[in-house]
C-alpha positions in Angstrom: -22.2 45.9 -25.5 -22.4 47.6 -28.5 -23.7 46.5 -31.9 -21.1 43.5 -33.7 -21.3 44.0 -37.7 -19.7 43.3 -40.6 -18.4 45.6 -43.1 -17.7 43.6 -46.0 -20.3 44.7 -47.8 -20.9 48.0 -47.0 -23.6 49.3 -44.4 -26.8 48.4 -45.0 -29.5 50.9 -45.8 -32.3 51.9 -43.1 -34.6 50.2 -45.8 -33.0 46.7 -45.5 -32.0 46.8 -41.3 -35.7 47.0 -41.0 -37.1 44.6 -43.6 -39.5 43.5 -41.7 -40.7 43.4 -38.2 -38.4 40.9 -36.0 -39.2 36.9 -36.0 -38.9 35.8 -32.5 -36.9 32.3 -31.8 -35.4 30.2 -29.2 -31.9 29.3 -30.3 -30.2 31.0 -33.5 -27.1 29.1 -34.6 -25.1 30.9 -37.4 -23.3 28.7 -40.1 -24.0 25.8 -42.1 -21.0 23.7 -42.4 -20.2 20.6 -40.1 -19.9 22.3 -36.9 -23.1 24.7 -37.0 -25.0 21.9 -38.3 -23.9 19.3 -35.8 -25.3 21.6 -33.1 -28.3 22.5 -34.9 -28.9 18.3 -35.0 -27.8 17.8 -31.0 -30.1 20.9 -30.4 -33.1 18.6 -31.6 -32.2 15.7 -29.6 -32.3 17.9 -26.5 -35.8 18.9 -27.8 -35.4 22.5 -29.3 -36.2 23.8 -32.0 -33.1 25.8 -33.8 -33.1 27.7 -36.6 -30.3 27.6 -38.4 -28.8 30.8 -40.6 -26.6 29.8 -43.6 -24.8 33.0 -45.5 -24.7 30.8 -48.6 -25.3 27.0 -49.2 -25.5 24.3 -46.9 -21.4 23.1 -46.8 -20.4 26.1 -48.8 -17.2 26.5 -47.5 -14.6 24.3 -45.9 -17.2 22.0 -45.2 -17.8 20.9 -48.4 -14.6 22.3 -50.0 -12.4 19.3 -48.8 -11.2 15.3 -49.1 -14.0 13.6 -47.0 -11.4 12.5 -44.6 -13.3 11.3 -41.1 -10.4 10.2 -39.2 -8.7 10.6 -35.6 -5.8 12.9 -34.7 -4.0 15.1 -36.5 -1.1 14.3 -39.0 1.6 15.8 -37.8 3.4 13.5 -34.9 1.7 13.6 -31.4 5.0 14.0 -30.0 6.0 17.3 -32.2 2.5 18.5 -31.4 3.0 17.7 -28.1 6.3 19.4 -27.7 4.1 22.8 -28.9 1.1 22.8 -26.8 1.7 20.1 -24.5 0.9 16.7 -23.8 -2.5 17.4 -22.4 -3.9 19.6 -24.7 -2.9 17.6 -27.7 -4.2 14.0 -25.9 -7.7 16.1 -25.6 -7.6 17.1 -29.0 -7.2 13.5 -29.8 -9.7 12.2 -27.1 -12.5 15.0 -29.2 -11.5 13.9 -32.4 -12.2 9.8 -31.9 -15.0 11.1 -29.7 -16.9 12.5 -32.7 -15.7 10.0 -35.1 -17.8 7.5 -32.5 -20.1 9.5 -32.2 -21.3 10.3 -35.7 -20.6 6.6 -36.4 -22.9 5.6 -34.0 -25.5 8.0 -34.4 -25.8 8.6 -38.1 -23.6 6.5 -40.4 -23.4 3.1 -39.4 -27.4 3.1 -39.0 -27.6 4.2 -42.0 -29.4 7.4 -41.2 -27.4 9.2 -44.0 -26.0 7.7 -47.1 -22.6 9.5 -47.8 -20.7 7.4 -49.3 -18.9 6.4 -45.9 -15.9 3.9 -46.8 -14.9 2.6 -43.0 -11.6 1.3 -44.5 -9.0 3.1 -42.0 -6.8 5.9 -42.1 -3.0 6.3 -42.4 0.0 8.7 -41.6 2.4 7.8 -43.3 6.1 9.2 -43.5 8.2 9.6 -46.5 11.5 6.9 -46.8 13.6 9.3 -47.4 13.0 11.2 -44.2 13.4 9.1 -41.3 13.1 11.7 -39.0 9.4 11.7 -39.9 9.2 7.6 -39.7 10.8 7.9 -36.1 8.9 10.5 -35.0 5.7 8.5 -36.1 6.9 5.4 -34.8 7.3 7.1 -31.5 4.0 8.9 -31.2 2.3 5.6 -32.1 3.6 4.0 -29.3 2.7 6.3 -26.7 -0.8 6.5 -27.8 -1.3 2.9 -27.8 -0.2 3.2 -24.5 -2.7 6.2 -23.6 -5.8 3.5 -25.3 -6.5 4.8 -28.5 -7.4 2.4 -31.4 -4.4 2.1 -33.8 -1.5 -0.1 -35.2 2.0 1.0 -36.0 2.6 -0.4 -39.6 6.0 -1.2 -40.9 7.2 0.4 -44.2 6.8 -2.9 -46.4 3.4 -3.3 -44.9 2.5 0.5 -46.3 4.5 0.1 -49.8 2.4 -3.0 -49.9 -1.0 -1.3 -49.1 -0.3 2.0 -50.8 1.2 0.4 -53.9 4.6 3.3 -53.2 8.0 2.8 -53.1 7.9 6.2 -51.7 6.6 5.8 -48.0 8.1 4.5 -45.1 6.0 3.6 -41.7 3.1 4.7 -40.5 0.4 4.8 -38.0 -3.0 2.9 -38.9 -6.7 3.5 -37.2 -9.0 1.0 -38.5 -12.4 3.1 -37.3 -11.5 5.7 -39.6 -12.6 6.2 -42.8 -13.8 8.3 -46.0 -16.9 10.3 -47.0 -18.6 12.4 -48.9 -19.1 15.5 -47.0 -21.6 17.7 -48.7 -24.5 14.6 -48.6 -23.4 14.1 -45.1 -23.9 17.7 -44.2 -27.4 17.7 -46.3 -28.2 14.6 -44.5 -28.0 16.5 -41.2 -29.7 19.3 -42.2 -32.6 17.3 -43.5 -32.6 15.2 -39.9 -33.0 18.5 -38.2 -35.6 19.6 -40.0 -37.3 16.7 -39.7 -37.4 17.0 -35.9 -38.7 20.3 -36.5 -35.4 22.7 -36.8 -35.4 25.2 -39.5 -32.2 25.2 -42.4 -32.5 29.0 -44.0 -30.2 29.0 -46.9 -29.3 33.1 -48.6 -29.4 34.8 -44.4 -25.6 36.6 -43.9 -26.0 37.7 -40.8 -24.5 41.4 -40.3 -24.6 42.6 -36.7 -25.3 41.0 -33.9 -26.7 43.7 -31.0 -28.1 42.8 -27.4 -32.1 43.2 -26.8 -32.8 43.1 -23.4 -31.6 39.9 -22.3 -32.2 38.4 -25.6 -29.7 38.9 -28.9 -30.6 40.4 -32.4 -29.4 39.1 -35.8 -29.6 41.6 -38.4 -29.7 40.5 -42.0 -30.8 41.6 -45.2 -33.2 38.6 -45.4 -34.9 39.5 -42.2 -33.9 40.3 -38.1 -34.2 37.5 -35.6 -34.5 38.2 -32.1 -33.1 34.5 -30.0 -32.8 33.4 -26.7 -29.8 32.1 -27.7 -26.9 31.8 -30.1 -24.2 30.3 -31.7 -21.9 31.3 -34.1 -20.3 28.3 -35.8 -18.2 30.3 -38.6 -14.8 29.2 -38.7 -12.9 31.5 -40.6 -15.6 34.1 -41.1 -16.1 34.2 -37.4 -14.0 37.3 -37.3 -16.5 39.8 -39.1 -18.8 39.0 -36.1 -15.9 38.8 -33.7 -13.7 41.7 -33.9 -11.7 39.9 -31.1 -10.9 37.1 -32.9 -8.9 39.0 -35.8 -5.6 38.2 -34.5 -6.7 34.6 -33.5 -8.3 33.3 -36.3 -6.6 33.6 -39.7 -8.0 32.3 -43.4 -5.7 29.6 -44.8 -6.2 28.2 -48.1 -6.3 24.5 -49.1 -6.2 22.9 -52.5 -7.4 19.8 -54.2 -7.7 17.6 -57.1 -9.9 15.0 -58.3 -9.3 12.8 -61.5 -11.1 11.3 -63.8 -12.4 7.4 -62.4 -9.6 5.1 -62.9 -10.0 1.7 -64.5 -9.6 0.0 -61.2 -9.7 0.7 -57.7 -6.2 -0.5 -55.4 -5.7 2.4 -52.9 -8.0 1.8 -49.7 -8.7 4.1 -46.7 -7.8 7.6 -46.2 -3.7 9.2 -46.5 -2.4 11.4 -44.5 1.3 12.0 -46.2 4.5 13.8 -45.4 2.9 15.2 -42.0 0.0 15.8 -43.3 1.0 18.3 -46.3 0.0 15.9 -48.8 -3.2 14.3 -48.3 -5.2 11.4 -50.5 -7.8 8.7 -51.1 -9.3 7.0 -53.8 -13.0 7.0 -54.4 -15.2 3.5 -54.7 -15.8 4.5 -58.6 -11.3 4.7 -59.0 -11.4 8.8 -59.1 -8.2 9.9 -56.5 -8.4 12.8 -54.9 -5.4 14.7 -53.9 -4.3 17.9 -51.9 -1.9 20.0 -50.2 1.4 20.8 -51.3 0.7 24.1 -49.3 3.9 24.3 -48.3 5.4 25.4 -51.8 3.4 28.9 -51.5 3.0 29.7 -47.6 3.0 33.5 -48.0 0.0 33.6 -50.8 -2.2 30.6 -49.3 -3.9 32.6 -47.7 -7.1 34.8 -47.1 -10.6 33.6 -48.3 -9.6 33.6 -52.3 -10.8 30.1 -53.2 -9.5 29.8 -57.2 -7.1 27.0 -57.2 -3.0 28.4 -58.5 -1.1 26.8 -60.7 2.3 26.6 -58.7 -0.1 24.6 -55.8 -1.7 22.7 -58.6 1.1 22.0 -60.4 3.0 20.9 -57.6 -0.1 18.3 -56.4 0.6 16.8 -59.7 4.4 15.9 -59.4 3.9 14.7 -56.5 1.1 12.0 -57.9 3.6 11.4 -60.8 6.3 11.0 -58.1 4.9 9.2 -55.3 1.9 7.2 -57.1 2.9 7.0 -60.5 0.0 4.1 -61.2 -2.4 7.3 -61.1 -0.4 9.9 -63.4 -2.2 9.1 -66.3 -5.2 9.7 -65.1 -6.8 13.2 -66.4 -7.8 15.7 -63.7 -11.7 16.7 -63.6 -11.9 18.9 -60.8 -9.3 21.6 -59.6 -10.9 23.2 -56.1 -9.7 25.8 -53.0 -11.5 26.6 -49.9 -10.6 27.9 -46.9 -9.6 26.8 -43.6 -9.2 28.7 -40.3 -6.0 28.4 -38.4 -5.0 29.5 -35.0 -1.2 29.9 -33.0 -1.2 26.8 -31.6 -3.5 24.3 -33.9 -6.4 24.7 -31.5 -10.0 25.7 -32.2 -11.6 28.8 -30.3 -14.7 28.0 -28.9 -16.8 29.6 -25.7 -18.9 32.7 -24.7 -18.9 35.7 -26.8 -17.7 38.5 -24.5 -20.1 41.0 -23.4 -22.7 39.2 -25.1 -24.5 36.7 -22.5 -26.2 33.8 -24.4 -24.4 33.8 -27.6 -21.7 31.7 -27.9 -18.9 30.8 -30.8 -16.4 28.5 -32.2 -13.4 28.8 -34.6 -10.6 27.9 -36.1 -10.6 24.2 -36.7 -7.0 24.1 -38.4 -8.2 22.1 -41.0 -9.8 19.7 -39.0 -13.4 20.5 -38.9 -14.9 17.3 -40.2 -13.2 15.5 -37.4 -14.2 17.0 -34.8 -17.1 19.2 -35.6 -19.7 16.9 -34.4 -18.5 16.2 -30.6 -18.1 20.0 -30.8 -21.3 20.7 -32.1 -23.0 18.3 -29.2 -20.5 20.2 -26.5 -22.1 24.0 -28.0 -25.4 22.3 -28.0 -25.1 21.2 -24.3 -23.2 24.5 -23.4 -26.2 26.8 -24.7 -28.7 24.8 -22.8 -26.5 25.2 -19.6 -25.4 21.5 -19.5 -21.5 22.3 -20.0 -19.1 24.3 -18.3 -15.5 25.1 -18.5 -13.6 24.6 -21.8 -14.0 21.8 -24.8 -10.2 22.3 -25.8 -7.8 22.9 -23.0 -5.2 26.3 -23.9 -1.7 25.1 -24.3 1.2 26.4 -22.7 2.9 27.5 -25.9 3.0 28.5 -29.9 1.6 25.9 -32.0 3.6 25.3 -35.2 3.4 28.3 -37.3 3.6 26.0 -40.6 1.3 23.2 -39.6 -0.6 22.0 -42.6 -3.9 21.4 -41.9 -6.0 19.3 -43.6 -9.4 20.7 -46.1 
């Protein structure tokens, strides 16, 4: 195969392609957001020592760019979902979603391993009143996962106007093991845990090419060349620039949110998932709400890696908090952010073997949904690398996903 790299920037000189002669390790994993770290971490608890390449900051991106939403699913209806991709693929991607909500439950929150903030007050999809499409649809794919075992409650639209405090929202589906976060100290947490077990977190390496050494795999960078064993690329929507063959699978979406000031009291528990998902909120312990979406007013310019907040997306955020939760319009907004999520045709991340390169593998394309099921994901990669794990995580569907599916920073 020969040499991957990423033009971004430019080539890089002789001078900096050969910094320095090359550090020998066992297992490289590319990308320091939720999913790179989470195999970094299950790497450890296999007993190896990764070393873990981050272009920029530990939850740069999506990772840290989002609403702290740990929850099960996705918002938009099972059965619309289903009627997409079909009923097996999107009962998996359920299965993998509760699966690492357990999972990092078990293993790092509730022992209080990491303190993030974790608020294990539920999630909700909710439908608006005045579209009871939405409500049925809701209503429908709650029943037939209650039947297929998973944890939730279908919940009656005075029971949400009660617990939501809007007039606005009709029925909805509630999972009590959900919750809310704060995802940049959980993703420091895990780095720190997997150093601590002896990994290695290197902030400032943006790794350029990958090129095949023997039966062994080279990472060029600027900060120095690594020759592993092993690799995995855990780059969401940059996973392109190192995987020319993902350009017309994995495309940048951007996501928007607000945060206001604290407010005076604190009424709105668990996480919201709104309107299928295109409007997304919860409220902090200290009052402050946080609010995004409202992608769907600008489809044709949210997109590509620009992460500075618009005023048409920001604008309409706002309205809709004046509209829907008018107890929190007076609130001043303190924080306006983007970042940038990686979508795919049918709502279904890419993740497996890199093609022509043996012992470097990738995933991609989380549709939003990266905190959910990154760290399942990151234990599957993990297991994969070492041999443990064969066939596919996520299982193809038979058709187009939809084209306009929010997704969720």
């Amino acid at each position: 195969m020969a040499a991957v790299s990423s033009s971004a920037d430019g080539p890089l000189s002789l001078w900096l392609s050969r910094p320095s002669p090359p550090e020998e390790v066992d297992i490289a994993v590319v990308g320091g957001g939720i999913a790179g770290l989470s195999t970094a971490y299950w790497l450890t608890r296999m007993g190896r020592k990764p070393v873990l390449l981050e272009a920029g900051a530990v939850a740069g991106r999506a990772s840290g760019r989002n609403a702290g939403f740990l929850s099960s699913g996705t918002a938009w209806p099972f059965t619309g979902l289903a009627g997409r991709i079909g009923e097996a693929a999107t009962r998996r991607f359920w299965e993998i979603s509760t699966e690492s909500r357990e999972l990092l439950r078990g293993e790092l929150l509730d022992p209080g391993k990491i303190d993030c903030d974790f608020l294990p007050e539920g999630s909700w999809i909710a439908a608006m009143a005045e579209l009871p499409e939405q409500e049925a649809q809701l209503r429908e794919s709650a029943e037939l996962l209650a039947r297929m075992g998973f944890d939730l409650e279908w919940r009656e639209a005075a029971e949400v106007r009660q617990a939501s405090g809007s007039d606005l929202l009709g029925g909805a589906i509630f999972q009590p093991r959900d919750g809310g976060l704060h995802s940049v100290r959980l993703c420091r947490g895990i780095a720190r845990l997997i150093q601590e077990a002896g990994g290695e977190v290197r902030t400032g390496w943006k790794v350029h090419a990958l090129e095949p050494e023997g039966n062994r795999i080279r990472l060029v960078s600027e900060a120095g060349i690594l020759v592993a064993r092993r690799v995995v690329l855990a780059m969401n929507a940059y996973a392109p620039a190192l995987l020319p063959h993902l350009a017309g699978e994995v495309r940048p979406v951007r996501g928007q949110v607000f945060a206001t000031e604290p407010g005076r009291s604190r009424d709105l528990q668990g996480v919201w998932y709104i309107n299928d998902g295109f409007e997304y909120m919860r409220q902090l312990a200290d009052g402050t709400v946080v609010l995004g979406g409202a992608r769907w007013t600008a489809r044709e310019t949210e997109v590509g890696f620009d992460e500075i907040p618009t005023g048409k997306v920001q604008g309409a955020l706002e309205k809709f908090l004046r509209d829907t939760f008018p107890r929190f319009a007076d609130l001043p907004i303190r924080h306006r952010w983007a970042g940038t999520m990686a979508f795919t045709s049918d709502g279904l991340p890419r993740i497996g073997p890199v093609p022509g390169l043996p012992g470097a593998f990738y995933v991609a394309g989380f549709n939003g949904h990266g905190m959910s099921l990154g760290f399942a994901t990151g234990r599957w990669l993990a297991r994969r690398t070492l041999g443990e794990e064969k066939g596919e995580l996520f299982g193809p569907g038979p058709g187009e996903g939809r084209p306009d599916s929010p997704g969720v920073l």
